[in-house]
N, C-alpha and C positions, 0 to 999 in steps of 0.2 A: 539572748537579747535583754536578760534583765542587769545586764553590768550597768549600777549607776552613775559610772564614772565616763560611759560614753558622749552626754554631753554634757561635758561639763561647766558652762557659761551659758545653757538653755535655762530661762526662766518657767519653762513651761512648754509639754510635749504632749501633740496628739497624734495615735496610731491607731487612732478606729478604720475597724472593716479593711486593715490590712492584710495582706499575705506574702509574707516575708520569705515563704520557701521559695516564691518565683521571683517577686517584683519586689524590690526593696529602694526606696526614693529617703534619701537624707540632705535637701539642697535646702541652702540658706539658712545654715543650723550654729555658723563658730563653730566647724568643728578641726581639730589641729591632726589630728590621725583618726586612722580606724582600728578599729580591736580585732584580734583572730578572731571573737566567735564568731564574726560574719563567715570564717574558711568554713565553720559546722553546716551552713548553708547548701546543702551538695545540689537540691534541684534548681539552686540560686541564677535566675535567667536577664534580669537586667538589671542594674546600680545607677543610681542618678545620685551623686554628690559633687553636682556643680555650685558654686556661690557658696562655698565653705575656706577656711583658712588649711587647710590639708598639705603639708611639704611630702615630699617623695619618698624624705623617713620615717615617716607614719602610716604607708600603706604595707599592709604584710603581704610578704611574696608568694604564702600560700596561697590567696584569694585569687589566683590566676588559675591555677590547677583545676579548678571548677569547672564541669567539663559541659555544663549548663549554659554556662556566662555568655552571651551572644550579645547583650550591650551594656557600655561602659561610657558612664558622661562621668570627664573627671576636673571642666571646664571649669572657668574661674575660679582658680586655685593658685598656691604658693608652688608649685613644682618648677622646680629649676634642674630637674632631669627627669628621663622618662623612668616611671618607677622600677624597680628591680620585680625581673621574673614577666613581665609583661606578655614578651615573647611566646609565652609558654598558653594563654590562653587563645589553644589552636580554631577555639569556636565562634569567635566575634566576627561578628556582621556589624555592627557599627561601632565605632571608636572616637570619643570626644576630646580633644585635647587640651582645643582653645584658651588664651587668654590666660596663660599661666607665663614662663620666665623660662620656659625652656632652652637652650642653645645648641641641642646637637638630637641627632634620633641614631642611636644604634645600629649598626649595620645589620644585629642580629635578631632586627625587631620584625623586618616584611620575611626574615626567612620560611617562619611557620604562619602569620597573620594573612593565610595567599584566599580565605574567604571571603573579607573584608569589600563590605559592598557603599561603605558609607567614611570617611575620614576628613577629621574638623583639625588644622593645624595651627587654624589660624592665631594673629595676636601673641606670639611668641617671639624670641630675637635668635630665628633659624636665619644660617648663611648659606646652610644647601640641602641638601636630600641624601640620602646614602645609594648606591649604585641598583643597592636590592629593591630598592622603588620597583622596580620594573617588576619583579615578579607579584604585583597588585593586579593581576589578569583580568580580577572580575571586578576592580570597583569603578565604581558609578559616579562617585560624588570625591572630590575633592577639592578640598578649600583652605587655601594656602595666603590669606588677607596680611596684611598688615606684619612682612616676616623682611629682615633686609637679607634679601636673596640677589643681591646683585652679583654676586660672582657664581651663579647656580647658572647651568648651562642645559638644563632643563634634558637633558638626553633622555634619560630615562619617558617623558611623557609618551613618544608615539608606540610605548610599549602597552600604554595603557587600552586594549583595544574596544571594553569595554565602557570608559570613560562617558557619560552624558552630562554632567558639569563640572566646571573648571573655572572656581572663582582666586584669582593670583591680583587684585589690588592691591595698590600700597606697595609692590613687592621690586622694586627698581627694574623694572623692565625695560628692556631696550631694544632696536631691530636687532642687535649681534648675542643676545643672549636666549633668543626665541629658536625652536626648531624650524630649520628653512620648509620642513614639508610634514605637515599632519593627516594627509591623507589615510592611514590606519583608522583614524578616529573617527568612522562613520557613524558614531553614534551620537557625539558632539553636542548640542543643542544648546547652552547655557553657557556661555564665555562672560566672563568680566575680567577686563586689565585697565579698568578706569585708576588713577591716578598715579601712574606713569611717566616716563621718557621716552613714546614711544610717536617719532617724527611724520612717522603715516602709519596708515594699516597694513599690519603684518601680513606678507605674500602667503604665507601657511593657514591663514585665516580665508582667503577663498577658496582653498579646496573641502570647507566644509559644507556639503551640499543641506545636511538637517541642520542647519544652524536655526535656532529660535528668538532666541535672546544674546544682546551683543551688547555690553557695556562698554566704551573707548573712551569717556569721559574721564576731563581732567589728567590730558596727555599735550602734545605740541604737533600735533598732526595736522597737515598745511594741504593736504590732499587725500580723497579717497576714487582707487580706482574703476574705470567701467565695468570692467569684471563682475562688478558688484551684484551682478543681474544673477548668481548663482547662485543666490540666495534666497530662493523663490520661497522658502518657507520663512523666513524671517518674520515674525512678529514683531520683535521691539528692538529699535535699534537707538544708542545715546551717545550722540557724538557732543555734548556741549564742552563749552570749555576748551576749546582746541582751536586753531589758527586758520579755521578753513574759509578760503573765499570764493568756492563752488560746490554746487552739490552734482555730481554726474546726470547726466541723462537718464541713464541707465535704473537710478534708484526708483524711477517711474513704472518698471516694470516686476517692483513686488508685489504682486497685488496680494499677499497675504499682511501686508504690514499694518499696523494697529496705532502704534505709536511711535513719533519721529521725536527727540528733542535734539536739538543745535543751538540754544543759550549759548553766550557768549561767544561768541564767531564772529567773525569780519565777513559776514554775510550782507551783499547787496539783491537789489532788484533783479540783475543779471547774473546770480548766483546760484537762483533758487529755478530748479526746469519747468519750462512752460507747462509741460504736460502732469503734474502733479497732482491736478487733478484728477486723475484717472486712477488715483489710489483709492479705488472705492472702499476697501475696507475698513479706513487709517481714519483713526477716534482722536486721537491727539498730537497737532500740531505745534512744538513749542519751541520760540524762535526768539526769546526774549534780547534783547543787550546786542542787537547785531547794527548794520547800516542799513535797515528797512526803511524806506520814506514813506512806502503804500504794502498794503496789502499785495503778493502776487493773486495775479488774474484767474489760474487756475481754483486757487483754494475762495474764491468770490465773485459770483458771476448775478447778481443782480436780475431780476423779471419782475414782471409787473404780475398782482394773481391771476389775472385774468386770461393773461397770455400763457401762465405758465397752465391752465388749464386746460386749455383749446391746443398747445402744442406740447407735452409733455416732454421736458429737457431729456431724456434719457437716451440714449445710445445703445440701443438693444442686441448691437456688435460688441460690447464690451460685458458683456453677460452669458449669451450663448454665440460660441464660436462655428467656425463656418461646418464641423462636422454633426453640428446637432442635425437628430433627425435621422440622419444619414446611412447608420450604421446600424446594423439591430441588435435589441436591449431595450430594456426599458429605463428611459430616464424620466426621475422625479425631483421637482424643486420642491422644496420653503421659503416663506416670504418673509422676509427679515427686512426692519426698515425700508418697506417697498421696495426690496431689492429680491429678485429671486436668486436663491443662494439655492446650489443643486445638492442632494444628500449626497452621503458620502458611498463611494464607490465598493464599501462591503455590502452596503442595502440594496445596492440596485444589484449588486451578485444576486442576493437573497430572492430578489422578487422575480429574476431569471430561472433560480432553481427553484423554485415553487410550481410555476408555471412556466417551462419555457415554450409549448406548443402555443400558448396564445400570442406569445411576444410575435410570433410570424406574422400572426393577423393583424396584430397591430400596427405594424408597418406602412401596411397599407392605408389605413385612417385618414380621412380625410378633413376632418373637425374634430374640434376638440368639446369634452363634458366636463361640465364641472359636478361632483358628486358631495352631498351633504352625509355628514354622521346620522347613521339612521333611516338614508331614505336613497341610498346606493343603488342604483341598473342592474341589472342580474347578471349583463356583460363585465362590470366593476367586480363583484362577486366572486364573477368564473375564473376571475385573476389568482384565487386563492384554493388550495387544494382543502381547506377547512372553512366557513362565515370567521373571518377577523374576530379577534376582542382585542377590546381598545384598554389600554393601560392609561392613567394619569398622568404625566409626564411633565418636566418643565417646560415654560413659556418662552418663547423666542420675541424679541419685539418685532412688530409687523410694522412699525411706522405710524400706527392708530392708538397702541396705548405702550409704556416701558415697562419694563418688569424691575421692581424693586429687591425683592427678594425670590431667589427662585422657591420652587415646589422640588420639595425630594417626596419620593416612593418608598416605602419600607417595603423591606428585602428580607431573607431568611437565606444564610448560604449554608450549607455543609458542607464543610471542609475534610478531605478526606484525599489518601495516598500516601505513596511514601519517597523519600529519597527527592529528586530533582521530577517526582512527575506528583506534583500537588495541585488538586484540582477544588473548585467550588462549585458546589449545585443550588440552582435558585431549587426550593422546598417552600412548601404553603407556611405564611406567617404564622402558625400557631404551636400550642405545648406539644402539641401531641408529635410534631416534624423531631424534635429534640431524641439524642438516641446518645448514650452513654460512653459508647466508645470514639464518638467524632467529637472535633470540633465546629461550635456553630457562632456566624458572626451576624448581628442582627442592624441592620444598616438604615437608619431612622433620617440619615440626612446630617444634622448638626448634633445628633449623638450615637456613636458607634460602640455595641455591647460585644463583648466576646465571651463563649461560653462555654468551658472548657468541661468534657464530661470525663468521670473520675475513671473512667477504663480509656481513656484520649494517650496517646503517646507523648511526650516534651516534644518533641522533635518537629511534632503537629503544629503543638501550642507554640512552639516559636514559630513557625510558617507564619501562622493567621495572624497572630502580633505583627509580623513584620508587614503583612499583607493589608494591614487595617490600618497600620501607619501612611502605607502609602496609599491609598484611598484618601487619607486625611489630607496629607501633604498637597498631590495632587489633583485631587476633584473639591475639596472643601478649602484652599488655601490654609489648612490648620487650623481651622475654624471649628473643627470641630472636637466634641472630649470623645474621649474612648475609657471606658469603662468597665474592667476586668476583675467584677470580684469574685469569689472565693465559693463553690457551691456551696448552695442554701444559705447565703448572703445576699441575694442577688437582688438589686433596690426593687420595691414596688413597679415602676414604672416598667421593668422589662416585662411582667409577669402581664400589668394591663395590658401593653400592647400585643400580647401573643393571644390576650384573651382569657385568660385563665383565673377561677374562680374559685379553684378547690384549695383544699389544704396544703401547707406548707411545712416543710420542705418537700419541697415536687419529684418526685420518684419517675424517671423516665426508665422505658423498656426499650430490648434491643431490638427492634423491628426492622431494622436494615438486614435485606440477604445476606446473609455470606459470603454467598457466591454474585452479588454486584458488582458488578464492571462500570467504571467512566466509556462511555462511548470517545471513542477518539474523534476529534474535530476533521472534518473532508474538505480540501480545495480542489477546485475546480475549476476548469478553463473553460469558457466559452468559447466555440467554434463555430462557424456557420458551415457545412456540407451538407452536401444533396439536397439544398435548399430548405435544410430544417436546421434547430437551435442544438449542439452537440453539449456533452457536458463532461468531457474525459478526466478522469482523475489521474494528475501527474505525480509523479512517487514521491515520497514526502523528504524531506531533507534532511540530511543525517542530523542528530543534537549536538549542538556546538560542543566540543570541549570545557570545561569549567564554567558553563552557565552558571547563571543565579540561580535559576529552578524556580522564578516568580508567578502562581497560579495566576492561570486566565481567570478571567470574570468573563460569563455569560450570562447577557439577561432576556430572558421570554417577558412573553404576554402571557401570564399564567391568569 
């Protein structure tokens, strides 16, 4: 890396506290090619040279061969084909493309690329896909924006079975170029075909029952069907921009839904369903540019304080359905904006198998207790086969005060396994937890350490990168840095927070068994016979074929 000729149009370069055998970031540099010494790179694990001038004939085709390489951003760039040899980098889990002058993708590119859990296409002038698409088995993410793909007949998609996002805007879509049936795609969650030709919503679009997120915005769509109701997990849905002069009945019965936009529609008073208001969940209504004369009645119902205190508007039927109570288990709510919102149905497993001989008694119960932190019935107590400890946790708003910014926990994981069965162990936050041959990721909320110890595998070290990523993505909105330096580099701040006082550089010892095993995870069914609480363990499920191999996260009350 000492060739001066690398950038040549850089006025000035800094490379502190890099480590170039694994991570190497050259974005926003001018740079016009790459030099071979990067191919000398053998344990070289990820390349970020996006926002560079770089054509297809300045990247060397040995830099594929690297049997390390698992991610490549080669996005905004001069490439007006896919570089030569690309194929050949059999280890890539994610691939950036975006926003280059590309026009065609090799047939012989998805033949070996079949790990690839992540692909950015978008902002290129692709007309279609090559047939080998389909053999993308395991990717997750694909994003095809801004590509004129009108004559793409999309076949290849319902092959995709592990698919969870699919963003195709811009991309001339039409009802006759879409697959009639996406039912494969049960993993689905994140659709955008906003700016479109697409006259209604796609029939293949209701058979996706985890749908989350649905963009249709900036199409010619004149109608959406009652069907719509299969959509129960729907968070956001954005139909603006479109030709619609109803909205179904039916959309009244998401009640996971968060945010609705319809801007620009030919939406009237008689458009909009009386019962709307019964979207208890739904944070943002926005309806701008339509034929509204009034507000509907649902989303504004007026009370005077006084009345509203003495008869509280609530509908205690649309909160707990007619089988609460009924059934034995133990159910538990939280109160979210005065609303009891019930936990989620792994917790109440949990507090079934802790104690299921009490759940019996509790059936019977006649009144209800309300118990304070610290000053709990001995009966609240006997709920627990251990006295609880309480963790810190984030705040949920109750409707008395909002939470601006949430509270994170710091975490300690060891990361440890191999192949497709990669596991994380919550470990006590401190130096002493650190052990040589593992990787450990130290998880502070808006900043995430990774800590890679000098007898650790690559194989590892890419797991937890990629595992830290998505942590990021998903629980921080990206909000947060991640922070991988180099042993006995490692900034100040990680050593404070572990606690640690002594000398540097910090010499960890192997104190992990040997012979340590991960305890495998147990499901359980609950049963009721012979009038007591069962707890049979059903045989566990074979592992899919071509998994991601993505470790769980468990988190205790340590």
């Amino acid at each position: 890396m000492a060739n001066t000729g690398l950038l040549p149009f850089v006025r000035g370069v800094d490379f502190t506290c890099n480590d170039f055998s694994e991570n190497l970031s050259l974005k926003k540099n001018g740079l016009e090619k790459l030099f071979g010494e990067l191919t000398e790179l053998k344990c070289l694990r990820s390349l970020n040279v996006r926002h560079n001038k770089v054509k297809s004939s300045g990247i060397p085709a040995e830099l594929f061969r690297l049997e390390e390489l698992t991610t490549l951003d080669l996005s905004h760039n001069r490439l007006k084909e896919v570089p030569e040899g690309l194929e050949k980098a059999k280890s890539l889990l994610v691939l950036n493309l975006s926003h280059n002058k590309i026009e065609s993708i090799p047939p012989t590119l998805f033949v070996q690329l079949t790990d690839l859990l992540f692909l950015d296409l978008s902002n290129n002038s692709l007309e279609t896909l090559p047939p080998q698409t389909r053999r993308l088995v395991n990717l997750q993410t694909l994003i095809l924006n801004n590509n004129p793909l009108g004559l793409f007949q999309l076949r290849q998609l319902p092959s995709l079975q592990s698919l969870e996002t699919l963003h195709m805007r811009n991309t001339q879509r039409t009802l006759s170029n879409l697959p009639v049936s996406l039912d494969t795609l049960s993993n689905l969650s994140n659709v955008d075909l906003s700016k479109n030709a697409l006259t209604k919503v796609p029939d293949a679009l209701y058979s996706l029952q985890n749908l989350k997120r649905l963009n249709l915005s900036d199409n010619e769509i004149t109608e959406v069907s009652s069907v719509m109701d299969i959509w129960l997990k729907l968070e956001s849905l954005n139909l603006s921009r479109n030709k619609l002069t109803a909205l179904p009945a039916s959309l009244c019965k998401l009640q996971n839904l968060r945010r609705l936009h319809v801007d620009d529609n030919q939406l009237d008073f008689e458009g909009i369903p009386s019962g709307i208001g019964k979207l208890g969940n739904l944070e943002v209504f926005s309806a701008a540019n339509n034929l509204l004369e009034m507000i509907p009645e649902g989303l504004c119902r007026p009370k005077r304080w006084d009345e509203s205190l003495e008869k509280p508007p609530l509908d205690y039927s649309e909160f707990f359905d007619e089988d609460t109570g009924q059934a034995p288990g133990l159910q538990v709510w939280e109160i979210e904006n005065f609303i009891p919102a019930p936990v989620d149905e792994l917790d109440k497993g949990a507090c079934a198998a802790m104690h299921a001989v009490n759940l019996r008694n509790l059936l019977g119960a006649k009144r209800t207790q309300r118990h304070e932190q610290g000053d709990e019935s001995p009966e609240f107590l006997a709920l627990f086969p251990t006295p609880p400890v309480y963790i810190q946790g984030s705040h949920t708003p109750s409707g008395f005060f909002t939470v601006d910014e949430p509270h994170y926990v710091t975490r300690l994981y060891r990361v440890h396994g191999a192949g497709n069965s990669i596991h994380l162990e919550p470990v006590p936050v401190m130096a002493g937890s650190l052990d040589p041959r593992y990787v450990f990721i130290l998880d502070t909320g808006l900043v995430i350490y990774l800590w890679n110890g000098k007898k650790a595998k690559n194989t590892l070290k890419s797991k937890a990168r990629l595992f830290a990523e998505k942590i990021n993505k998903e629980e921080r909105k990206n909000k947060a840095e991640l922070i991988a330096e180099p042993l006995g580099k490692e900034p100040a701040s990680f050593w404070q927070i572990l606690e640690y006082n002594g000398e540097l550089p910090f010499e960890p010892v192997e104190h992990v068994p040997e012979e340590f095993a991960w305890a495998p995870p147990r499901l359980y069914r609950v049963e009721l016979g012979m009038g007591y609480l069962e707890l049979p363990q059903p045989e566990p499920a074979p592992l899919a074929r071509g998994g991601t191999g993505h470790p769980q996260r468990v988190h205790t009350g340590r």
